[in-house]
C-alpha positions, 0 to 999 in steps of 0.5 A: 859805744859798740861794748859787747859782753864777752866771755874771758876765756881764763875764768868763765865770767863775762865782762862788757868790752870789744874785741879788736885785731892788735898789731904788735911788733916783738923781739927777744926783750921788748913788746910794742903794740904798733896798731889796732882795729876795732872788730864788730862781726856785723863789718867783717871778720877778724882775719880781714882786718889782720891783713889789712894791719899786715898791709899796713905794716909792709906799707911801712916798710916793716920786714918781719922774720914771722907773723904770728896770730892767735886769739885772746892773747896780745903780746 
């Protein structure tokens, strides 16, 4: 099923599931998930699908004011 043990960087413990690469769009009252891409390390790095999501999204026409990335945490 592609799980992974991943270690969950607020308590030190190890849990089984996978990382992806989310898209979400966010103003001052509302968090919307938009997308997301499983990530494998085997198939590319998570910045490779970032942009692909980026992509995406300006294929959509969606016009942010920023983007911002960071890891372990989704809107």
């Amino acid at each position: 099923m592609g799980l992974k043990r991943l270690k969950d960087p607020s308590t030190g413990s190890y849990v089984f599931g996978f990382s992806s690469v989310v898209l979400a769009w966010m103003d001052r009252k509302r968090k919307l998930p938009l997308a997301f891409l499983p990530y494998f390390a085997d198939e590319g790095t998570k910045l490779e699908l970032a942009l692909a999501l980026l992509s995406w999204a300006k294929a959509e026409g969606f016009q942010p004011e920023g983007v911002l990335f960071d890891a372990w945490y989704e809107a």
